[in-house]
C-alpha positions as CSV (number, residue, x, y, z in Angstrom):
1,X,108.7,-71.5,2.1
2,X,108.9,-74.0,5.2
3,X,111.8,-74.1,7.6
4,X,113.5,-77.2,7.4
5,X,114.0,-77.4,10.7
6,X,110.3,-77.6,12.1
7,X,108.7,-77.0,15.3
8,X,108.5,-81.0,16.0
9,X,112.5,-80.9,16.1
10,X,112.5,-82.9,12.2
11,X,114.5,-82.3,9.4
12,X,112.0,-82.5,6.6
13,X,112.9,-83.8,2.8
14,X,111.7,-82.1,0.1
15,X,113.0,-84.3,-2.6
16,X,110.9,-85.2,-5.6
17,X,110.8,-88.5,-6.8
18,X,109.3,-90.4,-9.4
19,X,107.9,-93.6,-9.5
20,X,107.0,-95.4,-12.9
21,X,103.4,-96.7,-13.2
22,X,102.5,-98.5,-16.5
23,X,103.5,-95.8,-19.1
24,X,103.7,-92.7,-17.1
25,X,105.8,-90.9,-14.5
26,X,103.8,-90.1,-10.6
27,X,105.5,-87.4,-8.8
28,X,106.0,-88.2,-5.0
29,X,107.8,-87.3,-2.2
30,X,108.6,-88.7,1.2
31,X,108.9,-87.4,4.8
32,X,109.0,-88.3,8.3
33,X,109.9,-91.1,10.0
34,X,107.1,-92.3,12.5
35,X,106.6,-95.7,13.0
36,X,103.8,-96.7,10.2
37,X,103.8,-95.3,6.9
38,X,100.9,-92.9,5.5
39,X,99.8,-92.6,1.8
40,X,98.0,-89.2,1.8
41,X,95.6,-89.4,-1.7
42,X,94.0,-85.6,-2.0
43,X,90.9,-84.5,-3.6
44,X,90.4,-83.0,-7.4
45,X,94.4,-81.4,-8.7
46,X,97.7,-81.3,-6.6
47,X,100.9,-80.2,-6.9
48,X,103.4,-82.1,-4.2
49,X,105.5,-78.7,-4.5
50,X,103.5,-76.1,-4.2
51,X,101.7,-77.8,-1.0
52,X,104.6,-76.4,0.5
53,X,104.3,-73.1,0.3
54,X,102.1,-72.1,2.0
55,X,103.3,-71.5,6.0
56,X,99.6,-73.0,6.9
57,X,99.7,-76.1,4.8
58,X,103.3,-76.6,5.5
59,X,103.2,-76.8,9.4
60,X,100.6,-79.1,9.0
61,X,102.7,-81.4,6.7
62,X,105.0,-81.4,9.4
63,X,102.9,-82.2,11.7
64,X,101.9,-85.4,10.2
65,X,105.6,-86.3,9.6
66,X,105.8,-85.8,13.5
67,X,104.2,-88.7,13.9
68,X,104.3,-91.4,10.5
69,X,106.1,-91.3,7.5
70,X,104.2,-89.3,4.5
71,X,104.0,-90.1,1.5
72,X,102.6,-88.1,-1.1
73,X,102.0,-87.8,-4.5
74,X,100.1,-86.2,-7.8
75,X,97.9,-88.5,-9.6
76,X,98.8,-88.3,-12.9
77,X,97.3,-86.0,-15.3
78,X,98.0,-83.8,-12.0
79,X,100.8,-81.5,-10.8
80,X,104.0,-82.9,-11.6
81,X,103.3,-85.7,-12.8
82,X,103.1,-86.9,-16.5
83,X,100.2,-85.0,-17.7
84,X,97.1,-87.1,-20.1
85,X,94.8,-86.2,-22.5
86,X,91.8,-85.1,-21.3
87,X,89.7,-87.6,-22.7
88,X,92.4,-90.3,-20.2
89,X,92.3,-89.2,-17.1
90,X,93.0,-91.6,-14.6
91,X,90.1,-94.0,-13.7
92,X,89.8,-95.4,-9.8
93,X,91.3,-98.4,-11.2
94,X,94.7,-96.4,-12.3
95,X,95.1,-94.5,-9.3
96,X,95.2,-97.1,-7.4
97,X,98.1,-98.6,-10.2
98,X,99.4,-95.2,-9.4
99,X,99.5,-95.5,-5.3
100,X,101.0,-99.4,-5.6
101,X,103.6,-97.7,-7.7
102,X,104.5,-95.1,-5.3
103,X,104.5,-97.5,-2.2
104,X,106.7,-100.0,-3.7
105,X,108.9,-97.0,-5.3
106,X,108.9,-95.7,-2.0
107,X,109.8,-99.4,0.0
108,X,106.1,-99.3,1.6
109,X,105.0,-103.0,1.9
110,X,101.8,-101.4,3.8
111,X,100.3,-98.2,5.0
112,X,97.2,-96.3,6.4
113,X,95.8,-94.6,3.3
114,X,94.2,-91.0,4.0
115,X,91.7,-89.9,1.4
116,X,90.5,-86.7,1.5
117,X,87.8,-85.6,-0.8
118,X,87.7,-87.3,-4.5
119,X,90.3,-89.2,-2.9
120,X,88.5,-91.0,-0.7
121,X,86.3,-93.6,-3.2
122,X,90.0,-94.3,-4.3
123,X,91.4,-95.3,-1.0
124,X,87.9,-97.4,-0.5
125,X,88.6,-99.5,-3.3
126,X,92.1,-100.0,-2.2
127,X,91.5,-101.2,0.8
128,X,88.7,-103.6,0.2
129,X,90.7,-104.6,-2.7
130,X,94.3,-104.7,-1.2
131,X,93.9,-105.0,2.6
132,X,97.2,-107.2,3.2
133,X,98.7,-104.1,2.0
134,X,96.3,-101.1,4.4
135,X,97.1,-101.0,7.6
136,X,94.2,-98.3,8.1
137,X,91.6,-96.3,5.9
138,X,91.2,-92.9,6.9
139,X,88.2,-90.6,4.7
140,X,88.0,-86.8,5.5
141,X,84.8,-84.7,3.9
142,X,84.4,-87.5,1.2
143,X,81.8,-89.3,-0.5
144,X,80.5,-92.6,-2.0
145,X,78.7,-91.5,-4.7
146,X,78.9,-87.9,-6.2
147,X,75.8,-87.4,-8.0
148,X,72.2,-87.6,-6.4
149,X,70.5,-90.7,-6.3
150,X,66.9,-92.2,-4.7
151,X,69.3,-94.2,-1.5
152,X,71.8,-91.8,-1.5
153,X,70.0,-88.5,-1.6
154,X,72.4,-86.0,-0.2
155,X,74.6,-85.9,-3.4
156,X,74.1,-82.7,-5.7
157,X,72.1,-83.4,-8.5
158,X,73.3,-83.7,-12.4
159,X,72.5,-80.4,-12.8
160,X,73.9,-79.2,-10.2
161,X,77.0,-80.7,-10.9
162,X,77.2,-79.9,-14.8
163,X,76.7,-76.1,-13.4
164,X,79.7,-76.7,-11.4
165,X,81.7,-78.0,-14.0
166,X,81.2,-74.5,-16.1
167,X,82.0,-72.5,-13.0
168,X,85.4,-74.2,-12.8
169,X,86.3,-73.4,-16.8
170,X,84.9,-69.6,-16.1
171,X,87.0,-69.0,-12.9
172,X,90.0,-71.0,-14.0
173,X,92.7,-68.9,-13.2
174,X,91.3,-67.4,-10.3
175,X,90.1,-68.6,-6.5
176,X,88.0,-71.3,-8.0
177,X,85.1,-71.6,-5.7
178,X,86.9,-71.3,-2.8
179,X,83.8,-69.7,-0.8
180,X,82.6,-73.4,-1.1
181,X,85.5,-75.3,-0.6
182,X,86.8,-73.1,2.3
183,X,84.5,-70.4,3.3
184,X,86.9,-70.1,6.6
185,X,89.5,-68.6,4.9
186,X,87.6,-67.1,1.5
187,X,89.0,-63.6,3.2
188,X,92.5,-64.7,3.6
189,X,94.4,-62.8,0.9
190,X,97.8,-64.7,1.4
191,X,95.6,-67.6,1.2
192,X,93.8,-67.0,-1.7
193,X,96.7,-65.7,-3.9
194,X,98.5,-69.0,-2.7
195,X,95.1,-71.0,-3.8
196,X,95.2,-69.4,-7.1
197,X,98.5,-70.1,-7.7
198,X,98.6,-74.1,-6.4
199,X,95.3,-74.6,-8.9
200,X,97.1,-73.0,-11.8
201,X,100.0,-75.3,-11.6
202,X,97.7,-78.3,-10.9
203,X,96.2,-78.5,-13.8
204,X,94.4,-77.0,-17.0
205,X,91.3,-75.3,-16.9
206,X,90.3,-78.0,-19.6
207,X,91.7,-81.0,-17.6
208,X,90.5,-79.8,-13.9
209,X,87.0,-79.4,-15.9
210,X,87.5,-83.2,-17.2
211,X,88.3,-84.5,-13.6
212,X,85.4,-82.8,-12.0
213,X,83.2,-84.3,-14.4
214,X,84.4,-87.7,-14.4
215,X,84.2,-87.8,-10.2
216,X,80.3,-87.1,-10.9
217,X,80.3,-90.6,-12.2
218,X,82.4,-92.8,-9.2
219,X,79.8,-94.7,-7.4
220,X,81.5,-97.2,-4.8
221,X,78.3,-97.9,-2.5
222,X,78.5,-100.9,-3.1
223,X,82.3,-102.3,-1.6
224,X,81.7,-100.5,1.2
225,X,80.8,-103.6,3.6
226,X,83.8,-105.4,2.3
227,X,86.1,-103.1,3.8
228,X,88.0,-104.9,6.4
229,X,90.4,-102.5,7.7
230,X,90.4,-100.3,10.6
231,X,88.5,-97.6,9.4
232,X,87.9,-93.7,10.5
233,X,85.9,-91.5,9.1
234,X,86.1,-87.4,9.5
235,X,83.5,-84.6,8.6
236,X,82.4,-81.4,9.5
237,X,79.0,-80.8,9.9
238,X,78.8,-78.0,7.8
239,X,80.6,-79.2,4.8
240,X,79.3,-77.4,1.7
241,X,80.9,-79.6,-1.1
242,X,80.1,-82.9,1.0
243,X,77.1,-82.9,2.6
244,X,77.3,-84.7,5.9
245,X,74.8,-87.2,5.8
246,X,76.9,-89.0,3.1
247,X,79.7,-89.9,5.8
248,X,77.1,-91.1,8.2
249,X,75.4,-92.9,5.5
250,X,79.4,-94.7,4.6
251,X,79.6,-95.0,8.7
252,X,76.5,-97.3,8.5
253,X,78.0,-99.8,5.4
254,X,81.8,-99.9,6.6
255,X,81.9,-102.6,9.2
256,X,83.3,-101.3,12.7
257,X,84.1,-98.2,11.0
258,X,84.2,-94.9,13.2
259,X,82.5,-91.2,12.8
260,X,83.9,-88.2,13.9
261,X,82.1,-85.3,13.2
262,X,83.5,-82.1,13.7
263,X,82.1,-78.5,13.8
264,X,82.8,-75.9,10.6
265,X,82.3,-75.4,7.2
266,X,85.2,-75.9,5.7
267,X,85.8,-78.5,3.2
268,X,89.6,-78.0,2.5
269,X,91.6,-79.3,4.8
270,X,94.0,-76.9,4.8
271,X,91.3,-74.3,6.3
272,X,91.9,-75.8,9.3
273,X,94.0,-78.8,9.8
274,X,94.8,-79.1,13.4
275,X,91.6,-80.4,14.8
276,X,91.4,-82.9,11.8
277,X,94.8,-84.0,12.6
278,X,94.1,-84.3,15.9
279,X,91.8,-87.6,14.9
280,X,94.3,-88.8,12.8
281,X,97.1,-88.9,14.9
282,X,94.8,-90.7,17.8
283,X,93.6,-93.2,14.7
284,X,97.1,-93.9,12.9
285,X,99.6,-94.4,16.2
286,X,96.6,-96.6,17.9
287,X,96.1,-98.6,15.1
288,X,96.8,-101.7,16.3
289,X,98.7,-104.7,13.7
290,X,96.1,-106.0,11.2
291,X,95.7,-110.2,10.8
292,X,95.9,-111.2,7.3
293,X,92.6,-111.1,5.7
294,X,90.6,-114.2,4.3
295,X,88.1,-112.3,2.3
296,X,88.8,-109.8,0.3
297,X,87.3,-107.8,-3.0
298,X,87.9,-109.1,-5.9
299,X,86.7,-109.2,-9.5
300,X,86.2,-112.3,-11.1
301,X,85.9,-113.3,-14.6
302,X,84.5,-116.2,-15.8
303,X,85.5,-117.8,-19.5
304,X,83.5,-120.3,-21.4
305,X,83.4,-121.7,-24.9
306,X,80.4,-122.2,-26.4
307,X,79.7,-125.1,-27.7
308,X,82.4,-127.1,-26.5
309,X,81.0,-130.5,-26.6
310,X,79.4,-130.2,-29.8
311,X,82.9,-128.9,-31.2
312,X,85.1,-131.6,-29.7
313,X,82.4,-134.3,-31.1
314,X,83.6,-133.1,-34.6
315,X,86.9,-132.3,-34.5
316,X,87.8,-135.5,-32.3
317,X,90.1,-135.6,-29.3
318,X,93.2,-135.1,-30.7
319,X,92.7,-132.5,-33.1
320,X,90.5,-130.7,-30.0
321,X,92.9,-130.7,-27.5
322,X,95.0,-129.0,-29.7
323,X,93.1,-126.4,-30.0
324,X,92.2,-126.5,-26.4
325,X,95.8,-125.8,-26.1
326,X,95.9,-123.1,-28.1
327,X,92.6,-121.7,-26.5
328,X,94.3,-122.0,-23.1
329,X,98.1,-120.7,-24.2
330,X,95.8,-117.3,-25.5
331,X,93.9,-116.4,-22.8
332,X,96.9,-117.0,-20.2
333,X,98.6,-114.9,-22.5
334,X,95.9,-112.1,-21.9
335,X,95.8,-112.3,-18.2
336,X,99.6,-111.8,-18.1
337,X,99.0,-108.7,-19.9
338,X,95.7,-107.0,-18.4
339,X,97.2,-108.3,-14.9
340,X,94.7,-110.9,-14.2
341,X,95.5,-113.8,-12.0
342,X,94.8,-117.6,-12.9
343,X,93.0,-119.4,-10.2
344,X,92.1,-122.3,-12.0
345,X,91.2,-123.7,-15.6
346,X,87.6,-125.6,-15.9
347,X,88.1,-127.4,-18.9
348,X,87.1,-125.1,-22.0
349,X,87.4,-122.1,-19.6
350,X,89.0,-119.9,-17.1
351,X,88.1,-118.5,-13.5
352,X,90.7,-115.8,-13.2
353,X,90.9,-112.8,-11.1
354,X,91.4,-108.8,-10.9
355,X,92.2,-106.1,-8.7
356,X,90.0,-103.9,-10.9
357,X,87.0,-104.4,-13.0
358,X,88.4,-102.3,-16.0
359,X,91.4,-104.9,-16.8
360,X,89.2,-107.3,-15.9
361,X,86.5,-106.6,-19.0
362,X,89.0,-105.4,-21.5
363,X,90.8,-108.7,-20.9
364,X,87.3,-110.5,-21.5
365,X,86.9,-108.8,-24.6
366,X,90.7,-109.4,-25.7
367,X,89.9,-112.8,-25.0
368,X,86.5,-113.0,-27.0
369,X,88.0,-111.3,-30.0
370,X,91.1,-113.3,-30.2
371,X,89.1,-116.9,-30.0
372,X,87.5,-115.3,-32.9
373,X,90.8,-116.4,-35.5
374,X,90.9,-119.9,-33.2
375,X,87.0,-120.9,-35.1
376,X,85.6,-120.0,-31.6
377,X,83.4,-118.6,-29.1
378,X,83.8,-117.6,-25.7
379,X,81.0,-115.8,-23.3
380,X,82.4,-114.1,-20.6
381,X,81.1,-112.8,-16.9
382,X,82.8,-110.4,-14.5
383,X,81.4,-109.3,-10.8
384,X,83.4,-107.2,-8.6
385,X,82.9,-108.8,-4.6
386,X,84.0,-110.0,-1.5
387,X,85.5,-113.2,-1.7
388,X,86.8,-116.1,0.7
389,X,90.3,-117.0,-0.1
390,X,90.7,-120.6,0.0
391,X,94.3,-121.5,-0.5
392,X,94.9,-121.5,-4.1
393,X,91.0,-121.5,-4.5
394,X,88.4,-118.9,-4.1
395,X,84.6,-118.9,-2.6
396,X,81.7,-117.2,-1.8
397,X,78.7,-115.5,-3.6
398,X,80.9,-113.4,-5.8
399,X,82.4,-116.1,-7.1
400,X,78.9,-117.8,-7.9
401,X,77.4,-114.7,-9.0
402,X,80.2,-114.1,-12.0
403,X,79.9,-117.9,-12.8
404,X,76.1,-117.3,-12.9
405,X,76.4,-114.0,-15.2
406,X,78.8,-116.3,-17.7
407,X,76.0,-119.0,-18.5
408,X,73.6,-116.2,-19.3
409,X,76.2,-114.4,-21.9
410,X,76.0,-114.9,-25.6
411,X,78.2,-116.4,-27.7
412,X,81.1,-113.7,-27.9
413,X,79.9,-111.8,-25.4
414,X,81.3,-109.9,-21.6
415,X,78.4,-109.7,-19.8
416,X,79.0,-107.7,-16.3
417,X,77.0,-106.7,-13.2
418,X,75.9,-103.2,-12.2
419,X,78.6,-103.4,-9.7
420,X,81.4,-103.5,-12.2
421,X,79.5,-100.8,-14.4
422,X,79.3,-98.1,-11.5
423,X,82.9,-99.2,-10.6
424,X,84.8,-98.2,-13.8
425,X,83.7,-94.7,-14.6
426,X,86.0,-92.6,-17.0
427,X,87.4,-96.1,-18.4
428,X,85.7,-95.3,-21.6
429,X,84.1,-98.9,-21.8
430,X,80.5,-98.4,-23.1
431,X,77.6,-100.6,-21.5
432,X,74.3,-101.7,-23.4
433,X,71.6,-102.8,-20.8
434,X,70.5,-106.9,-20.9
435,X,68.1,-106.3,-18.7
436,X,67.1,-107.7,-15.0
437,X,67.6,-111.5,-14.1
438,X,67.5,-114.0,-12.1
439,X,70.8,-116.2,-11.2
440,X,70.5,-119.5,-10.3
441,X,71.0,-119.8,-6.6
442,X,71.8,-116.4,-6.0
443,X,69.6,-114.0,-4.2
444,X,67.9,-110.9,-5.6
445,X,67.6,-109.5,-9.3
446,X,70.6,-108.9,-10.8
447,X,70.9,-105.9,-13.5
448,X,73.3,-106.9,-15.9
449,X,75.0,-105.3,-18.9
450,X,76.5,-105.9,-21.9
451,X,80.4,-104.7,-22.8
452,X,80.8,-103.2,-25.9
């Protein structure tokens, strides 16, 4: 167990809180006191406790409470926090519902978010997505896709990943490929028996199976270059779970990011914190105080009935503005509850915006079924991109793009970019291909897809 009076003269809290986050519990805790706050967002399963127990992991803790305030937590479905069926594990989208929760439980109004490992696609979206709320984005031995593809070639296969997934449910219980993960310290008997143990209490063989799988999905190429934040990235060359090309590859798409490779095999940080660390303390006390951004990611949605002016030809103006009414009271009524934000209403439809592409379509199709009892129709289009904030208003080719993907919907249906589709893996929403267009005024093919 660690002292709680640490080499770096602080008195370190222990305390577990909880902070609520839709329907379920997240498990935190706090410590530290340096001058900017840092939301630490692991890799794969945690448990906040058991991170302490090991003399290792612990001194490094304290380390990074030496100089920021920590703050760190189990995604749920993880450690202590309220465990979900398999089949609902968190999506990108919900841990990032479960990071706002623990910053505003906590009394963080910003932070430099640390993502190590699966937690680093998370943290991407968050900034790009919430950069009035990132001070700083720091990725160690991550990824931006985790499967193999033609531009990103580095990533394990399918295969290769499906034969990963049924080593996991065959060594659950034991060191669970650890000579990948760490080969440093795959000798270390304290540190395996301690590795053993923090896994077991993690999670289930079944749901640490699940998680692994779903991560094969994330695919967040493509928000990269709308990352705005002071960003640093961390890798050692050697990294067997993350090859390294991948973080020079993210170097090349993250505006004014930074690369810092450093020698080793070792994917787990905890193999050898100190000279990853060493970065982060030179990243997060330098940092210096970001401007408020004008562009941010966002996902739009576009609404639109079909058929309007044929409709409100015979039912006449009074009888249609009624039901224009009615139309307009329901899909407000939707935004409130998928968390959507009203920018504007365009007559017989709605530009509103998300923080996330899963509320964003589920509200579309809320929307579409619900017009259904009102006698009407409404195509929908969502696109997840960078977009200029204009007062009250928003611009830029996002904004035209999901406009664009609207007018080519059917009557009654979402229609959604491939953006949005590699964006909201594990969300359970199934996609049926429409094919490859052209948008008026908007460069490039777009593939687009169907919601069902």
């Amino acid at each position: 167990m660690c002292p709680e009076r640490t080499e770096y003269g602080l008195r370190v809290s222990r305390d577990i809180r909880y902070a609520t986050s839709g329907d379920f519990q997240i498990a935190y805790d706090v410590f530290g006191a340096g001058p900017r706050d840092l939301v630490f967002v692991h890799g794969w399963v945690t448990n906040v406790e058991l991170l302490w127990e090991h003399p290792r992991v612990a001194r490094a803790l304290e380390r990074l409470a030496s100089f920021c305030r920590v703050i760190n937590f189990d995604k749920r479905g993880t450690g202590l926090s309220d465990r979900v069926p398999v089949d609902q594990l968190p999506t990108l989208e919900q841990r990032m519902d479960d990071v706002r929760a623990v910053m505003d439980d906590a009394g963080s109004e910003r932070a430099v978010l640390f993502g190590h490992s699966e937690g680093g696609p998370m943290c991407a979206l968050f900034a790009a997505a919430n950069p009035e709320r990132t001070e700083g984005l720091v990725l160690y031995g991550t990824f931006a896709v985790r499967e193999w593809a033609p531009d990103y070639p580095w990533a394990p296969t399918r295969e290769e990943r499906e034969r990963h997934v049924r080593r996991i449910k065959e060594e659950w219980g034991g060191v669970a490929h650890l000579d990948v993960l760490a080969p440093g310290v795959v000798d270390d008997k304290e540190f395996r028996d301690w590795w053993t143990r923090y896994l077991r209490s993690s999670a289930s063989p079944a749901a640490a199976a699940a998680l692994t799988s779903m991560n094969s999905n994330v695919d967040v190429r493509s928000i990269l270059p709308s990352i705005s934040v002071p960003t640093l990235i961390v890798h050692r060359s050697g990294d067997r779970s993350a090859d390294v090309c991948g973080a020079r590859w993210m170097a090349e798409q993250i505006p004014g990011s930074r690369l810092v490779e450093l020698p080793g095999e070792d994917h787990l940080i905890w193999a050898d914190p100190d000279p990853i660390i060493d970065v982060l303390e030179e990243f997060v006390t330098g940092v210096p105080p970001a401007e408020v951004p004008d562009r941010v990611l966002l996902t739009v949605l576009f609404t639109d009935i079909v058929a309007s002016t044929e409709t409100a030809a015979e039912l006449g103006d009074a009888a249609w503005r009624r039901l224009l009414d009615r139309h307009d009271e329901t899909v407000r009524r939707y935004l409130r509850r998928y968390q959507g934000r009203e920018v504007k209403a365009t007559g017989d439809g709605f530009l509103a915006v998300f923080d996330g592409p899963a509320r964003a379509v589920r509200c579309a199709q809320a929307i579409a079924e619900a017009m259904v009892a009102l006698g009407l129709q409404v195509r929908s289009g969502v696109h997840t991109g960078e977009v200029e904030l204009r007062g009250n208003d928003l611009g830029g080719v996002a904004v035209h793009a999901g406009a664009r993907i609207a007018t080519v919907a059917g009557a009654g249906e979402v229609l959604v970019s491939r953006t949005v589709v590699d964006l909201v893996a594990g969300s359970g929403i199934v996609f049926e291909s429409r094919g490859t267009h052209e948008l008026r005024g908007i460069p490039g093919s777009w593939e687009l897809y169907a919601a069902g």
